[in-house]
N, C-alpha and C positions, 0 to 999 in steps of 0.2 A: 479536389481535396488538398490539404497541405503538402509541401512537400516534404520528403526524409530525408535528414542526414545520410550521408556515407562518409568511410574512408576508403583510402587506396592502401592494403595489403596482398604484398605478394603480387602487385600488380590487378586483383582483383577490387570490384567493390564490395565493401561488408556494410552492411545495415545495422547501423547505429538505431539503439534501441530506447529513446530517453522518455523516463519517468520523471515526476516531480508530485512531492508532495506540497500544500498547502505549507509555506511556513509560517510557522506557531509565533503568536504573540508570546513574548516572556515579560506578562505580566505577576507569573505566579509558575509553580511547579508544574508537568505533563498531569494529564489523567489519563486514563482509559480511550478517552475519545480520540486524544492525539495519537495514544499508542493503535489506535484500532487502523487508522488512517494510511500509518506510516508502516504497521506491517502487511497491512495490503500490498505498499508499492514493494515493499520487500520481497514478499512472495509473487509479484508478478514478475520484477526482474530476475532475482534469481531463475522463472521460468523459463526466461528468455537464457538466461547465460546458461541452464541445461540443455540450449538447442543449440549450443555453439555461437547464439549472436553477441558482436558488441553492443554494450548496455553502457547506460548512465545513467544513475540512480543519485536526485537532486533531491535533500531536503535542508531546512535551515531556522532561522527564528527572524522573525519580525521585531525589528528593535526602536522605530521613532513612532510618533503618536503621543496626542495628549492623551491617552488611555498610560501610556509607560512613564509620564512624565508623573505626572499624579502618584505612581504605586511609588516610582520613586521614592518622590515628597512624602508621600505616609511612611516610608522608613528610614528616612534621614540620610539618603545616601544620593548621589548624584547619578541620572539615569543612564550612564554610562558604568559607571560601575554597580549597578542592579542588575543589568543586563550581564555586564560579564561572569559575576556570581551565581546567576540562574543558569546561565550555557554551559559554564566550567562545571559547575556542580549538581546539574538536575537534565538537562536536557542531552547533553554530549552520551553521559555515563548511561542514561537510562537506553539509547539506543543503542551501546552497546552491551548492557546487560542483557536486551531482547535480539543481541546476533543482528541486526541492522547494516546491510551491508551496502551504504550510502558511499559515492564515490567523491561527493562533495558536500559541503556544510557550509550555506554560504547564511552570512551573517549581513543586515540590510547598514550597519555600522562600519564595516568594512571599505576603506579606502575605494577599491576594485570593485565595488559596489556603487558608493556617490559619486562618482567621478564621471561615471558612465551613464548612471540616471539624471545627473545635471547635462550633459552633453544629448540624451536624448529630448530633454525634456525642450532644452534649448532650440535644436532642430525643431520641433513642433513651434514652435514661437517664430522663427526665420520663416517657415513657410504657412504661418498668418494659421495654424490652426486654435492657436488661445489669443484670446485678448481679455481685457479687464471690465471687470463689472463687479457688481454688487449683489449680495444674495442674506436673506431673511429666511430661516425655517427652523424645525424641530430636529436638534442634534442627538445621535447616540455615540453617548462618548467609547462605552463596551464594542459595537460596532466599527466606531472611527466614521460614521454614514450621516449625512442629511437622510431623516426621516419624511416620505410623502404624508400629509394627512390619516391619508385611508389606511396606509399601514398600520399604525398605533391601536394599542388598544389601551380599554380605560377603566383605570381602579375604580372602587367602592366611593368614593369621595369624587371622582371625575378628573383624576389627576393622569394626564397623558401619559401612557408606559410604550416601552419601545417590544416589540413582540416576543424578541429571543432574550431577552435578559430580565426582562419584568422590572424594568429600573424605571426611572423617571425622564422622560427626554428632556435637554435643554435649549434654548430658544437663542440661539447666535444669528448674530446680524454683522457681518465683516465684509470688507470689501476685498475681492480675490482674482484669482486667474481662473480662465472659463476655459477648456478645451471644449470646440464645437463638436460634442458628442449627437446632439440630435441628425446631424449629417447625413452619420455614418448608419440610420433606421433601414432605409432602404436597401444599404448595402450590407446588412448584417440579418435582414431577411433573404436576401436573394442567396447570403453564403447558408445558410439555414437548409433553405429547400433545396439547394445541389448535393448539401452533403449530412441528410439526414440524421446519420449516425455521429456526427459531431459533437451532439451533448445528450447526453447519456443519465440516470435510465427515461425513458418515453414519456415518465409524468413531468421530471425535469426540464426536460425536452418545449412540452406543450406550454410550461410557466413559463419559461424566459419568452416563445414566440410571442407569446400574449401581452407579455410586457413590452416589448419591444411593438407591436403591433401596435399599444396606445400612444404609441410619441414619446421620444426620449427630450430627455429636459438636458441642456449642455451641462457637461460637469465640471464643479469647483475644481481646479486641481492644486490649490493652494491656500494654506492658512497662513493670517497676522496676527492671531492671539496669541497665540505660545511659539516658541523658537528651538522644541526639541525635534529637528527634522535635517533634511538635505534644505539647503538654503536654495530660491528660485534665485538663478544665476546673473538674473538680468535687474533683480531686487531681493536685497538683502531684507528686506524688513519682511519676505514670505518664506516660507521653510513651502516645499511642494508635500501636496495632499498626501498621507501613508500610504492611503492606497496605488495610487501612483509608483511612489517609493516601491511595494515592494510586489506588485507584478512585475515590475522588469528585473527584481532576481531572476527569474525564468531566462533572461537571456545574458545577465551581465556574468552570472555566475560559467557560461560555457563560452564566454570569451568575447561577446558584444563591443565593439570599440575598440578590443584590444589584442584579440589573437583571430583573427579572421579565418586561418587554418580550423580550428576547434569548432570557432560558432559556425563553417558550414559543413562540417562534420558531424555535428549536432544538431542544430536548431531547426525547427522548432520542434517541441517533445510531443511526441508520439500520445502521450496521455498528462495530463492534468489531472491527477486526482485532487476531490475539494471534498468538504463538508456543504452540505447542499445550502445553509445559511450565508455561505460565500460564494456560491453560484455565480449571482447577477453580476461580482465585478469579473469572474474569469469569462464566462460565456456572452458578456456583455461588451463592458469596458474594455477588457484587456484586448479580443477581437478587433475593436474598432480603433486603439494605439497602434493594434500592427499596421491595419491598414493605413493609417495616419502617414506612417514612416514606412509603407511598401515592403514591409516583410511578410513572409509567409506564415498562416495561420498552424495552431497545431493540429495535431489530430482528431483526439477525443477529448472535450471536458466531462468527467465523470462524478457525478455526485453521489457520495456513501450518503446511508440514513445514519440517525443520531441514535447513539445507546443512551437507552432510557432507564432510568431507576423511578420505580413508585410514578410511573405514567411522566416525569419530566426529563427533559432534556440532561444529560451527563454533564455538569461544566461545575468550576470552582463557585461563580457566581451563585449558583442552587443549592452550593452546599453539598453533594453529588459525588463530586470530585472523587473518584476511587483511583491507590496510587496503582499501578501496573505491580511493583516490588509487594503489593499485597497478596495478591494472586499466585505470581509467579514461586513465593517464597512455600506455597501449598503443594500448586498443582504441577510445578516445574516451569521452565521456560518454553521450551519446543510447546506442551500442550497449549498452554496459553498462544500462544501466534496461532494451532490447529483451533480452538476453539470457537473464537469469536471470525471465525470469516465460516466453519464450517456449519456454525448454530444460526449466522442471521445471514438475509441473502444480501449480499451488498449492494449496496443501491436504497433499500429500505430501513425504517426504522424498525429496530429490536432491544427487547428487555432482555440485563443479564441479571441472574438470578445463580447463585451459590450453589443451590441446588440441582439446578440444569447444567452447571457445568459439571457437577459430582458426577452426577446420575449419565451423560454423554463420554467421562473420560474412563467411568468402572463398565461400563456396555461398550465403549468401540474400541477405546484404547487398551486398555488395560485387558478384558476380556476377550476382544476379536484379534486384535493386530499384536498385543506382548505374549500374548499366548501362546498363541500361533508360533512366532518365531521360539519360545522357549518349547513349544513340544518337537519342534523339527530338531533343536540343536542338542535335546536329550536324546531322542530318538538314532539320531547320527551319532551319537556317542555310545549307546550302549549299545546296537547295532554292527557297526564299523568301527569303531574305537577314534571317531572321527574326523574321520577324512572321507568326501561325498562319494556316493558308489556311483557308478556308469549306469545308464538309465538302460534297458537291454529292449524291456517288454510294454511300450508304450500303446495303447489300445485310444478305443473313443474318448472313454475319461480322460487323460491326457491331449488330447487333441481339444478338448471341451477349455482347460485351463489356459492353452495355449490362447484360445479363441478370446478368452475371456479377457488376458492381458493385453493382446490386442486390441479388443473395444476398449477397454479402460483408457489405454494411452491416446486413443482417437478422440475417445468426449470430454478426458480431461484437459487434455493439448489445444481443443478449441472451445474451451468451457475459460477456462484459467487465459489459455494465451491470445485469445482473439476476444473471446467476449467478456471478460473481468467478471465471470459465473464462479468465484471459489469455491460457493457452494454448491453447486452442480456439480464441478471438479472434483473435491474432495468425496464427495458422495460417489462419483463413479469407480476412484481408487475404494473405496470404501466398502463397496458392492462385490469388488473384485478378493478383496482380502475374505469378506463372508462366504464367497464363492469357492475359496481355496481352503475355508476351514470345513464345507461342507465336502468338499474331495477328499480331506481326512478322514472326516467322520465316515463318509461312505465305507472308502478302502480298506478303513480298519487294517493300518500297518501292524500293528501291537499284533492282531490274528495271523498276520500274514507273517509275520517271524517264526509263528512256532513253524512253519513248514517250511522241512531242513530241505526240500527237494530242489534244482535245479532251476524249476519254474517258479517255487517260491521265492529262493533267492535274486532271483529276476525282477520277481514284481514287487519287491518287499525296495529293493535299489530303486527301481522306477518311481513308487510311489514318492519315494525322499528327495529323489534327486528332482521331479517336478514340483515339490514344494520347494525347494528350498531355487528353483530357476525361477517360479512364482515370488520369491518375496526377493529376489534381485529384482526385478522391476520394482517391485513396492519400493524398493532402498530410492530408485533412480526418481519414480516419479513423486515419492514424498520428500526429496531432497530439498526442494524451496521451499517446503512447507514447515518441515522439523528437521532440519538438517544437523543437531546434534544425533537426533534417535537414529535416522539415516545413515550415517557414518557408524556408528556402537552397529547397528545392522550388519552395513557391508565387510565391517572387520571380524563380525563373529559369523559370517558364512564363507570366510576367506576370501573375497572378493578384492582386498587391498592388494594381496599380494598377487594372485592371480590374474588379475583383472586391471588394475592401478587407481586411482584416486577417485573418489565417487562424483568428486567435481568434472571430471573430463569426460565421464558416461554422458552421452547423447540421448534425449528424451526419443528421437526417432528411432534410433537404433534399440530403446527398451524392449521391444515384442521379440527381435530375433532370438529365438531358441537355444540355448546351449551356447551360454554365455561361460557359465562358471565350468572350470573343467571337473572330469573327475580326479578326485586324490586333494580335492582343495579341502583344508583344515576348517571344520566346524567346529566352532567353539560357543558353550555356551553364553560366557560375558554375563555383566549383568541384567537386571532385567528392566526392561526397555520402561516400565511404566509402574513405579513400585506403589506398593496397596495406601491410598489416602491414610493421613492419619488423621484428628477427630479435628473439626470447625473448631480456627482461632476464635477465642472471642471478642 
């Protein structure tokens, strides 16, 4: 399997934890599908930095291609300055509107970027893995891909269309650079069956072997029609293929060529997240560049399904394109990241639909999980005037919720952080909050108050103070997930002050019992999930 970064702290090694997303063509604004992508890796790292590890969290924009030169030219602007327009103004803000907590933002325009992909690409050339030739086929420009035949499919009139964008392909015949990709077939089978789990999920998996089982065709890595790219160092008259260009973000960005400390502290990333339509160059091509240049492969390539509206694909191209600030501006930010990884399994395709998101955030949010936290903090205030009582008379019920936090933290911990299952994850935290509003409703605190007796007030403290030890784990293990609601949480059951920052809580350490002391200040705050108000239109 590949190997992992470390560093040396404290004399220790710590496990460097590196994600990457897919980066975005800035050909046009984000939609949905970018945002759905990129707060996956979000919520996977942050899961990792609730367990105390070091992370690196990689995403960025794709800026050369005659796909960006074009959008350009249709706005009169030069594709340099389209691209800085779309990052400044659309892509940058949008991820920190969605709490995006990327540690890097590498842009494929970037000095520290071309310098280093001219420099790799060159080594590939000194040791005879490209030479020159000529190549004729069916181009998509949407893609940036030479189309095989069989791929394509065919309008009403017979007119070649490219599969994922429904456009027309175009028919280029240029003379280019060949990296001998067919080579690396056998060797990119044999890395397959050692390390099964490599590309991720199992239908994915079986596509790429299969393609790769018919014979790989060497890949162009360079175009002479247009001149918006990295220039091939050894001829100027070729800009290197985009694709090329900007799989080796993945290493120029953590210090490739130039901080050597960093890149083996880092590289290679633990996971690839893709959109499964760009699959074949991470699971394909990009595997067989490492091998080219003897670096170590990554861990997992993961492919998400595509969100569908009206049965097509999400993309500006279909017209589809929903902005994220559409959503968000409804149903909040936190739900929106909770929604779309908790409603579709990732890995698959899923339709979102206005209504399913209504209908999932007034039944689990709003109903199960805001609720919950506002009847413990009335409860504790009209009770104790509050501040949490000492738990005295803890019986089976109580050993039940304990029980329960515990599994919760086991199957989200290897749902979320080993196998990219959100939705499995989320559901098990999800399970557990239902679990904790049914030990409400059982105990009937509200009955248990009116008994002024000794024993009542025993068990009337117990039952609050194990709800409210119950929704400190929910704070810790929804933290990646909705880490504003998370935080509004740990402050309104005192847990800041008591306890200290909800970032430095350790996911393993969430099951231990009797976290929060007694005498810690409940407050009710506002409330975590406030009631829909009616469909924009």
């Amino acid at each position: 399997m590949a190997a992992t970064g470390s560093e040396k702290q404290g004399g220790e090694d710590v496990r460097s934890f590196y994600v990457s997303t897919p980066i975005y063509y800035v050909n046009d604004a984000p939609h949905l599908g970018h945002a759905y992508t990129t707060v996956a890796g979000d919520v996977l790292t942050r899961w990792h930095r609730q367990r105390g590890e070091k992370v690196w969290y990689l995403t960025g924009t794709d800026e050369h291609g005659q796909k960006i030169m074009r959008t350009a030219e249709a706005n009169n602007v030069t594709p340099q300055a389209w691209c800085d327009k779309l990052v400044e103004e659309s892509w940058k803000p949008l991820w920190e509107h969605l709490g995006i907590a990327n540690d890097d933002f590498i842009r494929t325009t970037e000095k520290r970027h071309t310098d280093r992909v001219q420099e790799f690409v060159q080594d590939l050339y000194d040791k005879d893995e490209i030479y020159k030739g000529g190549y004729e086929g069916p181009y998509c420009v949407g893609c940036e891909e030479y189309k095989l035949p069989g791929d394509l499919i065919e309008a009403e009139d017979g007119t070649k269309l490219c599969p994922i964008h429904k456009k027309p392909v175009e028919i280029l015949k240029e003379e280019n650079y060949f990296f001998k990709l067919s080579a690396y077939g056998p060797k990119l089978l044999e890395f397959y069956a050692a390390n099964p789990g490599f590309i991720q999920p199992e239908s994915a998996r079986n596509e790429v072997v299969n393609f790769v089982k018919q014979g790989l065709q060497d890949l162009s890595i360079s175009r002479s029609t247009f001149d918006w790219g990295v220039p091939v160092p050894w001829d100027d008259k070729h800009v290197i293929y985009v694709w090329v260009d900007a799989l080796l973000n993945y290493a120029t960005a953590v210090g490739y060529g130039a901080n050597q400390e960093k890149f083996d502290g880092t590289f290679p990333a633990n996971v690839h997240l893709v959109g499964k339509d760009i699959l074949r160059f991470h699971a394909v091509i990009w595997p067989a560049m490492l091998m080219a240049q003897g670096l170590p492969l990554p861990g997992k390539v993961v492919a998400n399904g595509w969100l569908m509206v009206g049965g097509e694909k999400m993309s500006k191209s279909n017209l589809t394109g929903i902005k994220p600030q559409d959503l968000t501006s409804h149903f909040g930010v936190d739900a929106y990241r909770w929604y779309f990884l908790r409603a579709i399994a990732f890995g698959s395709d899923g339709s979102f639909s206005w209504e399913d998101f209504t209908a999932r955030y007034t039944s689990e949010l709003a109903n199960d999980y805001g609720n919950l936290a506002s009847r413990l903090a009335a409860m504790v205030g009209k009770y104790y005037g509050g501040a949490l009582p000492e738990a005295t008379a803890s019986g089976e019920a109580e050993q039940a919720v304990r029980d329960g936090l515990s599994k919760a933290v086991a199957v989200a911990d290897r749902k979320i952080g080993e196998e990219l299952d959100f939705q499995g994850g989320i559901l098990a935290i999800f399970d557990f909050v239902k679990q904790v509003n049914g030990y409400i409703t059982e105990q009937e605190p509200w009955k248990v108050a009116k008994d002024e007796s000794p024993e009542g007030r025993a068990r009337l403290a117990t039952i609050l103070y194990t709800a409210a030890e119950a929704l400190r784990g929910v704070a810790v293990l929804l933290n990646p997930v909705m880490p504003d609601t998370s935080q509004k949480l740990w402050e309104c059951l005192g847990a800041e002050e008591s306890l200290g920052a909800l970032s430095g809580q350790r996911l393993q350490d969430a099951p231990t019992w009797g976290g929060l002391p007694a005498g810690a200040t409940v407050t009710k705050g506002a409330v975590l999930f406030p009631r829909l108000e009616e469909k924009p239109e």
